[in-house]
C-alpha positions in Angstrom: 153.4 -1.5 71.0 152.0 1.2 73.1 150.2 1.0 76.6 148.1 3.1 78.2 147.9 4.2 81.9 144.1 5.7 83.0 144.2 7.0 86.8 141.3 8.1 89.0 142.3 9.6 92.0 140.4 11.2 95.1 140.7 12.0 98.3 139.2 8.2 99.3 141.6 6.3 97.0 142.8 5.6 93.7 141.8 3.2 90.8 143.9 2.2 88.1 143.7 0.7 84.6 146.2 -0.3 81.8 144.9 -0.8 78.3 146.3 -1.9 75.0 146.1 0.0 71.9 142.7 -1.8 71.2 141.2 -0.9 74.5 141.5 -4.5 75.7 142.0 -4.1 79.9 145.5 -5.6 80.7 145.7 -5.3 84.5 143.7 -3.4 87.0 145.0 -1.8 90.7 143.9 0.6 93.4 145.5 2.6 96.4 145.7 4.8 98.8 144.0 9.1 98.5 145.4 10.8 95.7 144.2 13.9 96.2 147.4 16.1 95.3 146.4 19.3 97.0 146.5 17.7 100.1 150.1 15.8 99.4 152.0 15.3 96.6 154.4 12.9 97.8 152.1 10.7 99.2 149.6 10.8 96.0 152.6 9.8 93.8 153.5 7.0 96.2 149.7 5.8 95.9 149.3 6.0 92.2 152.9 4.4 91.7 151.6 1.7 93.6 147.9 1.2 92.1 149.9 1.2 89.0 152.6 -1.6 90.0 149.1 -3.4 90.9 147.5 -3.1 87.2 150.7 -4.1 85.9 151.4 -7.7 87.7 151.7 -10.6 85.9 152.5 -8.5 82.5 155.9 -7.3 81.3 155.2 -4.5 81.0 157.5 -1.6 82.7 155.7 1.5 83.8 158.4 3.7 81.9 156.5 2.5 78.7 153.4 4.0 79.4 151.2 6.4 77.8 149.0 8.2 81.0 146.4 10.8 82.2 146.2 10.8 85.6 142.3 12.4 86.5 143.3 13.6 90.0 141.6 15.8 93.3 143.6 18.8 92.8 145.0 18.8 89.0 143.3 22.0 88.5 146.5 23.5 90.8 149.6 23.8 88.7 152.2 23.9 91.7 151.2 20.1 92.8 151.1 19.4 89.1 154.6 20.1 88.2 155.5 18.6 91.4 153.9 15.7 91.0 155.4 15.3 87.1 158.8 15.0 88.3 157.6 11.9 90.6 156.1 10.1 87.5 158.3 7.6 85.6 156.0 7.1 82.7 156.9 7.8 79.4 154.2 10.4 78.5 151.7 12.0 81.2 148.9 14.5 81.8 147.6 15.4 84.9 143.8 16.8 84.8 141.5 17.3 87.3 139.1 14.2 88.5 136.0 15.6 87.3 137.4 16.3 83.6 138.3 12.4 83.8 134.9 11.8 85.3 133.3 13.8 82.8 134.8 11.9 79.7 134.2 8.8 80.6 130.9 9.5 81.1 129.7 11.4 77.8 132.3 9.5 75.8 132.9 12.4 72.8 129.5 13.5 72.8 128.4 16.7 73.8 127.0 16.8 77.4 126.9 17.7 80.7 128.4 15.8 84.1 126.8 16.4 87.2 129.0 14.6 89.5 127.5 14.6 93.2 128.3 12.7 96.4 130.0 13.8 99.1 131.0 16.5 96.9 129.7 18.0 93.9 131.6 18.9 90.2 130.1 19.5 87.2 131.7 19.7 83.9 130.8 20.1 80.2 131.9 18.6 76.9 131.4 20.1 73.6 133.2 19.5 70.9 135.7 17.1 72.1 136.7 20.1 75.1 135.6 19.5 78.1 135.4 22.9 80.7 135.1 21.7 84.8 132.6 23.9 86.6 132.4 24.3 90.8 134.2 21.4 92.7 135.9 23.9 95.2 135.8 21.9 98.3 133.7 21.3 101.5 134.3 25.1 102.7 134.1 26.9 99.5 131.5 25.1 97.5 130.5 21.4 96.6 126.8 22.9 96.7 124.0 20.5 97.1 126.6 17.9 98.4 126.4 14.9 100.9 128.5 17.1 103.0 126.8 20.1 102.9 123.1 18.7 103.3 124.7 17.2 106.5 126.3 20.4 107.8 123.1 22.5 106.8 120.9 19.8 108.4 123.2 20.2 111.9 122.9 24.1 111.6 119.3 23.7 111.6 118.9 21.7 114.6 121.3 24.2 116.0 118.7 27.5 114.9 116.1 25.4 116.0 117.6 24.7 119.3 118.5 28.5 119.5 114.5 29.5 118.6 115.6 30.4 115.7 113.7 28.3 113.3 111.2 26.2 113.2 111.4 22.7 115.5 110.5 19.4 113.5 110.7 16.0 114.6 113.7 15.0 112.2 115.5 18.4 113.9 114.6 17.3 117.5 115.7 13.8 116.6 119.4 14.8 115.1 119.3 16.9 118.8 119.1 13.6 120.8 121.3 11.6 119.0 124.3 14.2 118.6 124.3 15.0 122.1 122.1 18.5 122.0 124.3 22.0 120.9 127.3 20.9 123.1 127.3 17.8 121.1 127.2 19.0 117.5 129.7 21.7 118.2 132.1 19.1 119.3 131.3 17.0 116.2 132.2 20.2 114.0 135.2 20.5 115.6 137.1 17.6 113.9 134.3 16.5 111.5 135.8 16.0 107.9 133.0 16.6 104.5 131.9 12.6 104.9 131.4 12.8 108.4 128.8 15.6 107.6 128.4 13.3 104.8 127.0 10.4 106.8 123.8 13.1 107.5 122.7 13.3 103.8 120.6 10.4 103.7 118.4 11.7 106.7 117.6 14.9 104.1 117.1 13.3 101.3 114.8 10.4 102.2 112.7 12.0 104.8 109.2 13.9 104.1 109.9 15.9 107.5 109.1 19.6 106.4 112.9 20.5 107.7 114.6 18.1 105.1 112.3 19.1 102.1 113.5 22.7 102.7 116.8 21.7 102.7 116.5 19.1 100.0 114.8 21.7 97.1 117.1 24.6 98.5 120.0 21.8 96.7 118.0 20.7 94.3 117.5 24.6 93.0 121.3 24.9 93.3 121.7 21.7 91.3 119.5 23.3 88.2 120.8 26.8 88.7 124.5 24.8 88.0 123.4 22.8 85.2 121.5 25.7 83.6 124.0 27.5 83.6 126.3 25.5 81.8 123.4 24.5 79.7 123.7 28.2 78.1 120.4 27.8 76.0 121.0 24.2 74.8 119.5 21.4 76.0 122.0 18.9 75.8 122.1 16.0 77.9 123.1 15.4 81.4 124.5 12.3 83.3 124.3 12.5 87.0 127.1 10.0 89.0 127.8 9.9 92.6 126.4 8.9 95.8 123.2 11.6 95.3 123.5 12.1 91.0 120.0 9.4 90.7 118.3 11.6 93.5 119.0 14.6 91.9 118.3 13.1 88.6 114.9 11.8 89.6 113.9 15.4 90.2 115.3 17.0 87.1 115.0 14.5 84.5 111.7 16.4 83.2 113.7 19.5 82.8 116.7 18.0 80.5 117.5 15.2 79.2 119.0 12.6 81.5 121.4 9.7 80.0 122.9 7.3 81.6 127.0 7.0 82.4 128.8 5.3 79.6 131.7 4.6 81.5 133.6 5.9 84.7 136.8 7.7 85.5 138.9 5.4 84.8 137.5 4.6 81.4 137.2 8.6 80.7 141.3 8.7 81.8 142.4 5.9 79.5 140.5 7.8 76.6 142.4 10.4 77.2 145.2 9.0 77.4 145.1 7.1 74.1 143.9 10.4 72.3 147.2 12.2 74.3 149.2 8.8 72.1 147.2 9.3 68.7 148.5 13.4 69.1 152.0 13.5 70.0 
């Protein structure tokens, strides 16, 4: 009989799921970052062991398994082959998380995935191929993120602070409690993307005139993405993550918005049982 081996894996942690041939859930585990752009050695350590978890109290070895393995930096094909050669199962792909994401999602149909939290990914599915668009990290992209409304919201305080932009209360408030320019400068100095992360909710529920600018300045971005993938069509969108229902509650008039059908870990064990029916 075959199993099946669906891995979601982040820079946060990783979830994992074995399934029969039927799609009946066998065992379920989670560990430590995967995020295999970061380290490759220590994702393969964290999988193996979220795996190990999933498969207590079966038989089952983890050399008999069928996997796809949705993980933070698949798209790089260095850490992929490096990580291959770490993986004892008997059949494995490695794409990246928002592909996974994206699947499990949309199931087969067509569609779009905007996935946005502390980062932001978006992917599209037509025809059974799915194509991952933006996800480039905290200092290259992830527009309209939890990260990046925080860092834009600490600039502004900053311009403000300088006279360079307008002071609002929300700005002069995020002043106080950071400590003033000294104090956000030192923040910046270690802060990692949820640090800024921790910010977003300030932008996104507050009617001061500071966050709305900041807020539709993402939400543009966020239609500008899904337009683009869109290319004419209107096919549906799922939003997931931290900040997908905020976004969605702005956009929903301009597409139509469906909810998740599943999650990573459902979209990787998909996968991974389509990866069995093929080979």
């Amino acid at each position: 009989m075959v199993f099946y081996l669906g891995i979601d894996g982040g820079g946060t942690g990783c979830r994992a799921a074995v399934a029969d041939a039927d799609g009946r859930i066998l065992g379920r585990g989670t560990g430590g970052p995967a995020n295999i752009n970061t380290n490759v050695e220590s994702a393969a350590e964290n999988i193996l062991a979220a795996t190990a978890e999933a498969l207590r109290g079966t038989d089952i070895p983890a050399s008999d398994l069928v996997a796809t393995l949705g993980l933070a930096g698949g798209a790089m094909q260095v850490a992929r082959d490096r990580l291959m050669t770490l993986l004892p199962f008997a059949q494995a792909q490695i794409v990246n998380d928002g592909m996974a994401a994206a699947r499990g999602a949309l199931g087969q149909d067509d569609g779009i995935l905007a996935a946005i939290g502390t980062g932001s990914v978006y992917a599209e599915q037509r025809g059974g191929e799915i194509r991952q668009a933006g996800g480039r990290g905290f200092l290259l992209g992830d527009e309209a993120s939890g990260a990046v409304l925080g860092r834009t919201l600490l600039a502004e305080a900053l311009r403000a602070a300088d006279g360079f932009a307008e002071m609002t209360p929300l700005l002069a408030e995020v002043l106080e409690e950071c400590g003033g320019i000294q104090g956000i400068i030192g923040f910046s100095n270690t802060a990692r993307p949820v640090d800024y992360g921790a910010h977003a909710p300030r932008v996104v529920a507050s009617d001061d005139p500071a966050a709305r600018r900041i807020f539709d300045d993402a939400v543009a971005q966020v239609r500008h993405a899904i337009a683009s993938l869109q290319r004419g069509d209107r096919l549906p969108v799922v939003f997931v993550g931290g900040l997908g229902a905020r976004y969605a509650a702005r956009l929903s008039g301009e597409w139509p918005v469906h909810e998740a059908r599943g999650n990573a870990v459902d979209g990787a064990l998909d996968m991974a049982r389509q990866m069995g029916r093929d080979a």
